[in-house]
PDB file of N, CA, C and O in Angstrom:
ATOM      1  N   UNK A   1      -6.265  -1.827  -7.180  1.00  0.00           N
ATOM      2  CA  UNK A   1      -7.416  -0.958  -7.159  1.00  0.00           C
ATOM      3  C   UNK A   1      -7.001   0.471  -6.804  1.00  0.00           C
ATOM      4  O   UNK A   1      -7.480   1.310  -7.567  1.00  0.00           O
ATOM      5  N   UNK A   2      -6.423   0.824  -6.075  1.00  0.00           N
ATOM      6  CA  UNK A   2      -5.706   2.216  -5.380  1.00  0.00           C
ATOM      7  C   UNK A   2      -5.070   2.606  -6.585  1.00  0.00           C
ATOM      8  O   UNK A   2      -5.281   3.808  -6.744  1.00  0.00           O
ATOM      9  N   UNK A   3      -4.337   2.100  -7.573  1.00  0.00           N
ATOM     10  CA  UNK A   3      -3.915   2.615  -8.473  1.00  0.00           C
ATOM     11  C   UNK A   3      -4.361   3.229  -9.430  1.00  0.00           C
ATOM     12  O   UNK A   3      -3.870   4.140 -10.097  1.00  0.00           O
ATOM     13  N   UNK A   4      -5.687   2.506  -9.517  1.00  0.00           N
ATOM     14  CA  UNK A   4      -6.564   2.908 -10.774  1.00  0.00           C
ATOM     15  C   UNK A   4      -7.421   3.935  -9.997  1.00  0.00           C
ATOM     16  O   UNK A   4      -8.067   4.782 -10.615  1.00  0.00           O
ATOM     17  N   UNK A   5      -7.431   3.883  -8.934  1.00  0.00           N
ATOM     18  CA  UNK A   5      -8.645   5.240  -8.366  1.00  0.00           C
ATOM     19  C   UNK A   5      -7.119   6.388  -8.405  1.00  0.00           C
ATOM     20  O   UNK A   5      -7.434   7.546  -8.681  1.00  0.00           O
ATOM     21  N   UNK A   6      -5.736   6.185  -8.187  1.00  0.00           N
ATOM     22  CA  UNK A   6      -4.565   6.900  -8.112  1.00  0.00           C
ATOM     23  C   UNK A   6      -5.025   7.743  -9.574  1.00  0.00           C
ATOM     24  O   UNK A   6      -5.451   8.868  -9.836  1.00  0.00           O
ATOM     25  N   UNK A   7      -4.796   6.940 -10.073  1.00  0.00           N
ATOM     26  CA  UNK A   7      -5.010   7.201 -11.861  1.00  0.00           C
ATOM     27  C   UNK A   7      -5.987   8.337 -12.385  1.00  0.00           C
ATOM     28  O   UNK A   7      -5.683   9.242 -13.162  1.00  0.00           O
ATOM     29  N   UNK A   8      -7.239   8.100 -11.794  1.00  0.00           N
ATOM     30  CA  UNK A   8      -8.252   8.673 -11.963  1.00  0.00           C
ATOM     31  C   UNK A   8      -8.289   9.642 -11.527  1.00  0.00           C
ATOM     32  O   UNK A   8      -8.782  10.493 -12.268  1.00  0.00           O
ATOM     33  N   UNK A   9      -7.805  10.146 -10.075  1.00  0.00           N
ATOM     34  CA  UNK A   9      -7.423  11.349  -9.414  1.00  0.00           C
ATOM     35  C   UNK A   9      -6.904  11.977  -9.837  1.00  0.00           C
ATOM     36  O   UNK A   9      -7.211  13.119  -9.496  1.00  0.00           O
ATOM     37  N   UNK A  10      -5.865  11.901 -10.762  1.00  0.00           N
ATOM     38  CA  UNK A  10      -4.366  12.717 -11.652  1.00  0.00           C
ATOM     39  C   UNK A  10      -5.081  13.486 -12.463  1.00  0.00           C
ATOM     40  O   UNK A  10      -4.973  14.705 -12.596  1.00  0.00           O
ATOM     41  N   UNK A  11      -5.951  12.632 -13.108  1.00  0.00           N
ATOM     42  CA  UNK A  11      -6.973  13.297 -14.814  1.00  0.00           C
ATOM     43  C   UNK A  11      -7.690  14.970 -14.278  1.00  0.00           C
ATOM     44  O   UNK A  11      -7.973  15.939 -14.982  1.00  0.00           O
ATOM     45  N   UNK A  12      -7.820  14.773 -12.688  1.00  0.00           N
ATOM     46  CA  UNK A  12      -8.081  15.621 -12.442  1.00  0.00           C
ATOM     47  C   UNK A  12      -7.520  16.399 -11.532  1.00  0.00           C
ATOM     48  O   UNK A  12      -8.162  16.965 -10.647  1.00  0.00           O
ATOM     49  N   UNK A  13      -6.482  16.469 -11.662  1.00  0.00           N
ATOM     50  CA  UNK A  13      -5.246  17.518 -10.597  1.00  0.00           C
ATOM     51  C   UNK A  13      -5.215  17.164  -9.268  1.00  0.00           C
ATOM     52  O   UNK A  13      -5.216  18.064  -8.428  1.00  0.00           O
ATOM     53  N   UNK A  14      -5.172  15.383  -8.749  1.00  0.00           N
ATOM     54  CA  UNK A  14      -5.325  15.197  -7.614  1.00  0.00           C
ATOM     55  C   UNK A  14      -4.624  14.305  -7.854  1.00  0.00           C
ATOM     56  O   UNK A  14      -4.335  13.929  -8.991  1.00  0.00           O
ATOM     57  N   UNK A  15      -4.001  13.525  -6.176  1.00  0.00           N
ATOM     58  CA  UNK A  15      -3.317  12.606  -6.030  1.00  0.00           C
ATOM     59  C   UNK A  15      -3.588  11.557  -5.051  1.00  0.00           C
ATOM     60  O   UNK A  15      -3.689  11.998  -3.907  1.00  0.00           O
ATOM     61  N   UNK A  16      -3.759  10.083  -5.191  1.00  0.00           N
ATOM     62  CA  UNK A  16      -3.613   9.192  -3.599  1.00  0.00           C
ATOM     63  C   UNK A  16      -2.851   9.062  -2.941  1.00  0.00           C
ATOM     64  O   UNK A  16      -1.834   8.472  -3.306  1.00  0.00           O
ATOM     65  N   UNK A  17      -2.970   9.491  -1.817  1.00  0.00           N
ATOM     66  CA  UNK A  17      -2.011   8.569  -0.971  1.00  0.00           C
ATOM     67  C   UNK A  17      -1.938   7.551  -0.012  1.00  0.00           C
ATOM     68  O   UNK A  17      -2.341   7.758   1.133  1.00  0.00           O
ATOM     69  N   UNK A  18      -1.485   6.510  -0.342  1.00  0.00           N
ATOM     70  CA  UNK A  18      -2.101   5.001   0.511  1.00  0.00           C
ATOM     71  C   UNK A  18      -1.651   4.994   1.950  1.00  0.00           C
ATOM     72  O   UNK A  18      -0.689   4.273   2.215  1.00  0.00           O
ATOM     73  N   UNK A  19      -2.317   5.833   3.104  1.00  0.00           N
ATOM     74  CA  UNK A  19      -2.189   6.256   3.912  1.00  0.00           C
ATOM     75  C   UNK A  19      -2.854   5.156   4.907  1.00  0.00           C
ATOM     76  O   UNK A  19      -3.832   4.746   4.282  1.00  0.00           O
ATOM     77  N   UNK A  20      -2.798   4.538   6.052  1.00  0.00           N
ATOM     78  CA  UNK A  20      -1.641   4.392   6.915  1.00  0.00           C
ATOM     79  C   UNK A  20      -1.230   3.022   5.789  1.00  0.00           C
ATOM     80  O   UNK A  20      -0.507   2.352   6.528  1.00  0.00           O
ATOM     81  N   UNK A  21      -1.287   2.337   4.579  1.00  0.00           N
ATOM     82  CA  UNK A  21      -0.997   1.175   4.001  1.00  0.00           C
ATOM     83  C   UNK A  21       0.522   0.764   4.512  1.00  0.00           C
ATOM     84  O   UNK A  21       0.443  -0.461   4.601  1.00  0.00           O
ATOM     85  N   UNK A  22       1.686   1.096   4.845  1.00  0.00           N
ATOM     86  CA  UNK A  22       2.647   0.652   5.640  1.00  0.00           C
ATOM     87  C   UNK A  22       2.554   0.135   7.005  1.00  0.00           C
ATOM     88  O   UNK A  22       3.554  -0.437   7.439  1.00  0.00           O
ATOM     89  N   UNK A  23       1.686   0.223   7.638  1.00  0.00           N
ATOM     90  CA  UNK A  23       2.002   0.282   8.880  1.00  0.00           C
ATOM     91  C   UNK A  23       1.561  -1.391   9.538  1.00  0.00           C
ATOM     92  O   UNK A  23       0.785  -2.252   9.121  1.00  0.00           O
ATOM     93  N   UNK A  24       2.413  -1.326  10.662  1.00  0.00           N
ATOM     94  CA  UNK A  24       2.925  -2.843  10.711  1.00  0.00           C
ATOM     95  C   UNK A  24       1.818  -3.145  12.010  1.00  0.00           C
ATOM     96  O   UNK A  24       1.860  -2.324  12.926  1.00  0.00           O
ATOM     97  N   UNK A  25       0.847  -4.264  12.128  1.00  0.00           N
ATOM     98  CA  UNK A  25      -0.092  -4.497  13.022  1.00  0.00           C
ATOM     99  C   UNK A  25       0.301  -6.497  13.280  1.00  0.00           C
ATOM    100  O   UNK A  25       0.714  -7.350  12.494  1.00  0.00           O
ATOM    101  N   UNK A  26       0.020  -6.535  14.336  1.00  0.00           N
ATOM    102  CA  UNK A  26      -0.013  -7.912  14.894  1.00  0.00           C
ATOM    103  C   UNK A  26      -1.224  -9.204  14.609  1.00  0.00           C
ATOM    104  O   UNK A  26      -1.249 -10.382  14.964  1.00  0.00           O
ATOM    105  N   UNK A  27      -2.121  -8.407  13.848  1.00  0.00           N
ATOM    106  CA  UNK A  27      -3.148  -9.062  13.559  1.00  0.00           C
ATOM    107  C   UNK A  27      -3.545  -9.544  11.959  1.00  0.00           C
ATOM    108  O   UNK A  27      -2.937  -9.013  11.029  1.00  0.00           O
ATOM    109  N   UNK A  28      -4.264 -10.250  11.776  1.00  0.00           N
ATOM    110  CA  UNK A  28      -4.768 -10.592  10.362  1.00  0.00           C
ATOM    111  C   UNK A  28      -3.493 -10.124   9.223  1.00  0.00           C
ATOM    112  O   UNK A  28      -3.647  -9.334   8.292  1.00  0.00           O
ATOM    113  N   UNK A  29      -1.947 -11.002   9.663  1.00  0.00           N
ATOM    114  CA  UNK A  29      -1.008 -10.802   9.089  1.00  0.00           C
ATOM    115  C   UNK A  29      -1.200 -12.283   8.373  1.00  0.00           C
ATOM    116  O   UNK A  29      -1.834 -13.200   8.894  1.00  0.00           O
ATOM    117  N   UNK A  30      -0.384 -12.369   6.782  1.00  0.00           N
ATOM    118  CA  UNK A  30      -0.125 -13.572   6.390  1.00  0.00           C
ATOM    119  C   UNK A  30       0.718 -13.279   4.953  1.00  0.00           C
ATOM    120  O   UNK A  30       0.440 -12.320   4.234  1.00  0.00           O
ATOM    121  N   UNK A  31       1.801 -14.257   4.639  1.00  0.00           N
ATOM    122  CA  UNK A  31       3.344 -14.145   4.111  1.00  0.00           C
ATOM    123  C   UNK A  31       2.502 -13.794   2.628  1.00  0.00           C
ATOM    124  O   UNK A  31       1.375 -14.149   2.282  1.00  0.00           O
ATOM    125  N   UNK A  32       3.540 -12.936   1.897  1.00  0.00           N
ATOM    126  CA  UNK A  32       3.335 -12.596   0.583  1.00  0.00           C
ATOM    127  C   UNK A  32       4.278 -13.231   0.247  1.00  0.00           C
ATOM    128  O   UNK A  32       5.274 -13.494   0.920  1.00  0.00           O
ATOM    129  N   UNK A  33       3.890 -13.713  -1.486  1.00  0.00           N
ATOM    130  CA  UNK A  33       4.817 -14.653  -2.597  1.00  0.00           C
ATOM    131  C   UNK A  33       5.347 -13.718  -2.568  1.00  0.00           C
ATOM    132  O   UNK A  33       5.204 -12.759  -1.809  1.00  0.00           O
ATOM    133  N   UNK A  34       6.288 -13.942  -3.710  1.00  0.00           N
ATOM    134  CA  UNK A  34       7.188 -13.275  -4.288  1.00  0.00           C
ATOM    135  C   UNK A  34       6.864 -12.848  -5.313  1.00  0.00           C
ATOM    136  O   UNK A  34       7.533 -11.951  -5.827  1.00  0.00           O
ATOM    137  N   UNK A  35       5.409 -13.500  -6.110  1.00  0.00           N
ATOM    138  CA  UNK A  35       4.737 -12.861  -6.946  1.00  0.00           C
ATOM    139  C   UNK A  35       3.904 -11.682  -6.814  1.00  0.00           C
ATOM    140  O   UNK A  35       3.568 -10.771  -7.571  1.00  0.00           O
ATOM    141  N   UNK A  36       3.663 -12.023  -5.506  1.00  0.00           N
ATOM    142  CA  UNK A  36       2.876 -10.801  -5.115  1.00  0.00           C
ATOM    143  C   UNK A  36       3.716  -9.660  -4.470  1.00  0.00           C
ATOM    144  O   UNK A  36       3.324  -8.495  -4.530  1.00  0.00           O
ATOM    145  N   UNK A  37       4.688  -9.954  -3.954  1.00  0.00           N
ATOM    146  CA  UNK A  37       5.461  -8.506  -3.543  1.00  0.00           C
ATOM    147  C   UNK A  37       6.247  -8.082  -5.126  1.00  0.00           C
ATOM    148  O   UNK A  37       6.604  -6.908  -5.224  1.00  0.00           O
ATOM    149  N   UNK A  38       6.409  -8.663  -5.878  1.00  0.00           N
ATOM    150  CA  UNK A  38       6.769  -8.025  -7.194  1.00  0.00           C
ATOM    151  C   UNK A  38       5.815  -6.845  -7.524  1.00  0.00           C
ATOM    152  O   UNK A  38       6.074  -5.672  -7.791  1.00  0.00           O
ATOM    153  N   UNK A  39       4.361  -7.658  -7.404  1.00  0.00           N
ATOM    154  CA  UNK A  39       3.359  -6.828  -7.994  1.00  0.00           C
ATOM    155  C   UNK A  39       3.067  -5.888  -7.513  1.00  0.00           C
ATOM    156  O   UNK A  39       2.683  -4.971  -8.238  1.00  0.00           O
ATOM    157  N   UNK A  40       3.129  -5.686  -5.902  1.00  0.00           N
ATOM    158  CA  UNK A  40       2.730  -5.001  -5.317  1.00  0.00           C
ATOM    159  C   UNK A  40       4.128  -4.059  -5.222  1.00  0.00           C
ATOM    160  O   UNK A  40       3.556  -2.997  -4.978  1.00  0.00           O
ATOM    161  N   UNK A  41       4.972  -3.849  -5.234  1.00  0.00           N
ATOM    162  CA  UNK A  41       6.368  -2.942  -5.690  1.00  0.00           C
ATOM    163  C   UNK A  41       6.815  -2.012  -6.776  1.00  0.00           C
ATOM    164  O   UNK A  41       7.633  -1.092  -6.811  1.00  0.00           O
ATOM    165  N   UNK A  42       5.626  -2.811  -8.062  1.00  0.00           N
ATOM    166  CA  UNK A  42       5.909  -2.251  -9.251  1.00  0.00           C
ATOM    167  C   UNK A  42       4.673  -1.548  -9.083  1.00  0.00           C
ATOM    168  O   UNK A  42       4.781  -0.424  -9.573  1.00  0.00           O
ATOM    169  N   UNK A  43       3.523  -1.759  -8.580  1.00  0.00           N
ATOM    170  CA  UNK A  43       2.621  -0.464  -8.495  1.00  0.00           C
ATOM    171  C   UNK A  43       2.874   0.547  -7.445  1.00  0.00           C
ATOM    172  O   UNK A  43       2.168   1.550  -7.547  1.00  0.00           O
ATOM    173  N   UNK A  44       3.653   0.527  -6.530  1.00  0.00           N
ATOM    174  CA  UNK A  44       4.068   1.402  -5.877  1.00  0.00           C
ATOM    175  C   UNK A  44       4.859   2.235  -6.252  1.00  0.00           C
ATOM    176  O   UNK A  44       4.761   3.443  -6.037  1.00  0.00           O
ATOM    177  N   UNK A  45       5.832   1.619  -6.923  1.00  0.00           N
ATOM    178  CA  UNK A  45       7.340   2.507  -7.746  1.00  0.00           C
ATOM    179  C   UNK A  45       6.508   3.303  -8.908  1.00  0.00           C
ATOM    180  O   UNK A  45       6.772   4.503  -8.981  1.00  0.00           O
ATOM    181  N   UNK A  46       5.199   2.617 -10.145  1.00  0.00           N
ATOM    182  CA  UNK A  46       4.307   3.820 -11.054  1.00  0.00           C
ATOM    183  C   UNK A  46       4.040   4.434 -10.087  1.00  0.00           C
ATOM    184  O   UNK A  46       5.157   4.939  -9.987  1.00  0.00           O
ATOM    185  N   UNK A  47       3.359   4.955  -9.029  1.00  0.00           N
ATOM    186  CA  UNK A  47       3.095   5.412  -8.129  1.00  0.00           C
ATOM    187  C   UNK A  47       3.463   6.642  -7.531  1.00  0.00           C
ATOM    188  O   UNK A  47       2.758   7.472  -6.957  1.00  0.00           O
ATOM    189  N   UNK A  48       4.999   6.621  -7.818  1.00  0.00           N
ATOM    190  CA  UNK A  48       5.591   6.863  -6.536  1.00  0.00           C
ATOM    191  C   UNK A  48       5.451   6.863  -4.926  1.00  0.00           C
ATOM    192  O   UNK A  48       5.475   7.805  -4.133  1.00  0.00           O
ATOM    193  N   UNK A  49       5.293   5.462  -4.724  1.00  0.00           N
ATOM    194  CA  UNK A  49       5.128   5.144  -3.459  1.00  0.00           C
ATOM    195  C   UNK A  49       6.052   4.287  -2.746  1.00  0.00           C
ATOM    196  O   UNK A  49       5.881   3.149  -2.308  1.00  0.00           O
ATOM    197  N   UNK A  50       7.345   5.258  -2.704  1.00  0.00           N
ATOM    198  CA  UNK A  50       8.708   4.279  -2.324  1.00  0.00           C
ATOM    199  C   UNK A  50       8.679   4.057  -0.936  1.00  0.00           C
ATOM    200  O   UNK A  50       9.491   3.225  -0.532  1.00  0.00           O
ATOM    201  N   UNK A  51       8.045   4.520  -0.216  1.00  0.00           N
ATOM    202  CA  UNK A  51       8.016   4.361   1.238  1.00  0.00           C
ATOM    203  C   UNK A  51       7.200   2.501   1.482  1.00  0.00           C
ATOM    204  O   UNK A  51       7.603   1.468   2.015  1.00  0.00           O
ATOM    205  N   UNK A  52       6.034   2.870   0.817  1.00  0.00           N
ATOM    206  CA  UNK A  52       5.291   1.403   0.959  1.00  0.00           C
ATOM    207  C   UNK A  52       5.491   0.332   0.069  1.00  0.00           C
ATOM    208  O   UNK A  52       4.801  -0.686   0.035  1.00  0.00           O
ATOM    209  N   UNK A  53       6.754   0.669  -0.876  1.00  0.00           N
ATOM    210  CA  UNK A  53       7.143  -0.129  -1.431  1.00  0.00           C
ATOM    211  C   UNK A  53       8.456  -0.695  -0.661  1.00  0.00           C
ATOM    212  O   UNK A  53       8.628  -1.839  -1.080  1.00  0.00           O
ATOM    213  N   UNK A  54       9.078  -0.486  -0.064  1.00  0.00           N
ATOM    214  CA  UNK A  54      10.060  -0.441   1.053  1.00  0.00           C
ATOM    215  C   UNK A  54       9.476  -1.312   2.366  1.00  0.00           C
ATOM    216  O   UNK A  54       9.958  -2.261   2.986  1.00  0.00           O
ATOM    217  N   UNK A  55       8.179  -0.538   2.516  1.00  0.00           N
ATOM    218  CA  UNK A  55       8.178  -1.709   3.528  1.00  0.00           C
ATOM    219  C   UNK A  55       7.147  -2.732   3.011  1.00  0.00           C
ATOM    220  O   UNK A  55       6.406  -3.105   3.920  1.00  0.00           O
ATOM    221  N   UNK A  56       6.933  -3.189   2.034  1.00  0.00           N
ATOM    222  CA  UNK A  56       6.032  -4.185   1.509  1.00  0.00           C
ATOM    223  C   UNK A  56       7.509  -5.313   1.406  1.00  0.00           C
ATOM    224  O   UNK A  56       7.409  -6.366   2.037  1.00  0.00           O
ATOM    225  N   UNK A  57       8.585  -5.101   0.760  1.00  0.00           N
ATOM    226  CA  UNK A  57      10.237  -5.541   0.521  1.00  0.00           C
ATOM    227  C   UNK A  57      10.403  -6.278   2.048  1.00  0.00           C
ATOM    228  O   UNK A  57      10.529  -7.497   2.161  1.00  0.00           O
ATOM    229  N   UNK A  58      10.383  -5.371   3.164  1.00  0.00           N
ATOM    230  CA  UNK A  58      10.937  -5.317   3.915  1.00  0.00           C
ATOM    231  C   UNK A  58      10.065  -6.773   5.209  1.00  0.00           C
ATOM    232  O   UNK A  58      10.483  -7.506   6.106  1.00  0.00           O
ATOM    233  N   UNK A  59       8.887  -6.534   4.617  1.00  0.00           N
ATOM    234  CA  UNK A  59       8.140  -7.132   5.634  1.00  0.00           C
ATOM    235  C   UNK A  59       7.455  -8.158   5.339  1.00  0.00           C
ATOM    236  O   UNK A  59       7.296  -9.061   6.160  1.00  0.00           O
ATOM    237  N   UNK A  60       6.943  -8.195   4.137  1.00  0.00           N
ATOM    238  CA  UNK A  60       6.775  -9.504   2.792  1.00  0.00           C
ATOM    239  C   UNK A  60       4.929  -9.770   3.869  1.00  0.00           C
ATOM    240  O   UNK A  60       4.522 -10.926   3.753  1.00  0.00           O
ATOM    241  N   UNK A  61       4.363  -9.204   4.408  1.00  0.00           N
ATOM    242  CA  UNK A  61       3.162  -9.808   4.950  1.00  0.00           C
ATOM    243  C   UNK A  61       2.379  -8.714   4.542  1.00  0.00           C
ATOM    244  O   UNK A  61       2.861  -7.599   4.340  1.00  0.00           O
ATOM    245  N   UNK A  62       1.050  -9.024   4.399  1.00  0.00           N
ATOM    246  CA  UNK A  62      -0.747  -8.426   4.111  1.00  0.00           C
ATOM    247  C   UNK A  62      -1.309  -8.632   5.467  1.00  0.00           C
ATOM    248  O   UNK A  62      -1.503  -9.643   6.142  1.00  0.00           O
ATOM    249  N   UNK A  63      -1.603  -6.813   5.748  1.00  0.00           N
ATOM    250  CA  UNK A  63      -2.507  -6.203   6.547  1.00  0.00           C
ATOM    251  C   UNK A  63      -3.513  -6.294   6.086  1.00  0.00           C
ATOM    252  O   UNK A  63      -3.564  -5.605   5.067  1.00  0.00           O
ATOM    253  N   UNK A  64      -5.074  -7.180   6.438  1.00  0.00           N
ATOM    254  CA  UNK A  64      -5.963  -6.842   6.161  1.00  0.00           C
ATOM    255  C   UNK A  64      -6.201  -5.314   6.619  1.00  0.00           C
ATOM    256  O   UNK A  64      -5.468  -5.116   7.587  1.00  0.00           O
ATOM    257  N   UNK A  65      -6.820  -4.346   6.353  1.00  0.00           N
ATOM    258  CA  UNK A  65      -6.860  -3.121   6.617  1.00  0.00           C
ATOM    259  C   UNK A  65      -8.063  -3.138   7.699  1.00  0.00           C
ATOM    260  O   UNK A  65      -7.855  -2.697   8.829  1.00  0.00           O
ATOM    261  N   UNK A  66      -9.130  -3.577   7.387  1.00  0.00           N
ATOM    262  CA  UNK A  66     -10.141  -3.865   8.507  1.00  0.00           C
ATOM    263  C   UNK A  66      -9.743  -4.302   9.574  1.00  0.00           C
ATOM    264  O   UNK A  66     -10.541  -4.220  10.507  1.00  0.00           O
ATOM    265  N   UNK A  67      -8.323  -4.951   9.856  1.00  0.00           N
ATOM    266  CA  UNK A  67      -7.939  -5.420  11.368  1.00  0.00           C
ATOM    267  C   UNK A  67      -7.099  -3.872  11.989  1.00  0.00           C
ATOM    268  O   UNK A  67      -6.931  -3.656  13.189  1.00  0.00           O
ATOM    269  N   UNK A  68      -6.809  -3.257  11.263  1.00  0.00           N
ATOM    270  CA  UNK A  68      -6.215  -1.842  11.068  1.00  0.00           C
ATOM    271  C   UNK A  68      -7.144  -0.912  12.522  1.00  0.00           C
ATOM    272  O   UNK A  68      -8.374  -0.966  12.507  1.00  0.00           O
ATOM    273  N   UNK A  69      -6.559  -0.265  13.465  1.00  0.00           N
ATOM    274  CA  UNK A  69      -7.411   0.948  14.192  1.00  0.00           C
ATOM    275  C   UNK A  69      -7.036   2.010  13.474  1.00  0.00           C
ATOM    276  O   UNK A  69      -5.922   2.420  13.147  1.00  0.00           O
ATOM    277  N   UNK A  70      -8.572   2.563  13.190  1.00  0.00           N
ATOM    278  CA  UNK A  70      -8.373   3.933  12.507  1.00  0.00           C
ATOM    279  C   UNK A  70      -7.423   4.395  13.229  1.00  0.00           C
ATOM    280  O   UNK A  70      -6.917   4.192  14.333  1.00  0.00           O
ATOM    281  N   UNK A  71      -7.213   5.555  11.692  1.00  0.00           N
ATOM    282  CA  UNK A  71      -6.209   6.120  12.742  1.00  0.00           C
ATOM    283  C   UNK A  71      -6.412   7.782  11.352  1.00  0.00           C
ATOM    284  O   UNK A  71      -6.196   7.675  10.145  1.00  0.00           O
ATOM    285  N   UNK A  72      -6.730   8.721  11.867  1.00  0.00           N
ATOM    286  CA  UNK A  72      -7.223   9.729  10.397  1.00  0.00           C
ATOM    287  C   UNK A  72      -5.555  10.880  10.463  1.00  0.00           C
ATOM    288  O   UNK A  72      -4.876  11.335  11.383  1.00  0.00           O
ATOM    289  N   UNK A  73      -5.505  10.930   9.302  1.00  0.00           N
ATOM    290  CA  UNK A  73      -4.153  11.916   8.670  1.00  0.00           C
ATOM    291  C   UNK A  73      -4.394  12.968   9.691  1.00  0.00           C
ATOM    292  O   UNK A  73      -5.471  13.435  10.062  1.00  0.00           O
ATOM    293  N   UNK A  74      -2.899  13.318  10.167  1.00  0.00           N
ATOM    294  CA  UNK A  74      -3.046  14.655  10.638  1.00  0.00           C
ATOM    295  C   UNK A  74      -2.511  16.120   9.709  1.00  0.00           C
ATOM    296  O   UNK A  74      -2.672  17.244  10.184  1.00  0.00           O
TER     297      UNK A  74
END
């Protein structure tokens, strides 16, 4: 979904960035296939999102984001 709103942003001289989507929490964690970290790697790399593609590799688990504390860009 982030990709296609990514997508949509470009058409118009803008960009996403899946901001805090790396970040590593103790809660509402659970193991990604290998199908799914494929998938989720190759939309990061169209992307260019080598950072959260790195640690999606690295850490192979799904943050629900709702277990997530805000936390807003500085």
């Amino acid at each position: 979904m982030l990709a296609k709103i990514n997508s949509m942003a470009r058409h118009s001289g803008n960009a996403i960035r899946p901001w805090p989507m790396g970040t590593q929490s103790e809660r509402s964690r659970k193991p990604l296939t290998n199908r799914k970290v494929y998938y989720i790697t190759r939309v990061c790399a169209e992307n260019g999102w080598d950072e959260l593609a790195h640690a999606v590799k690295a850490g192979r688990l799904a943050i629900e984001q709702e277990s997530q504390t805000l936390r807003l860009p500085q």
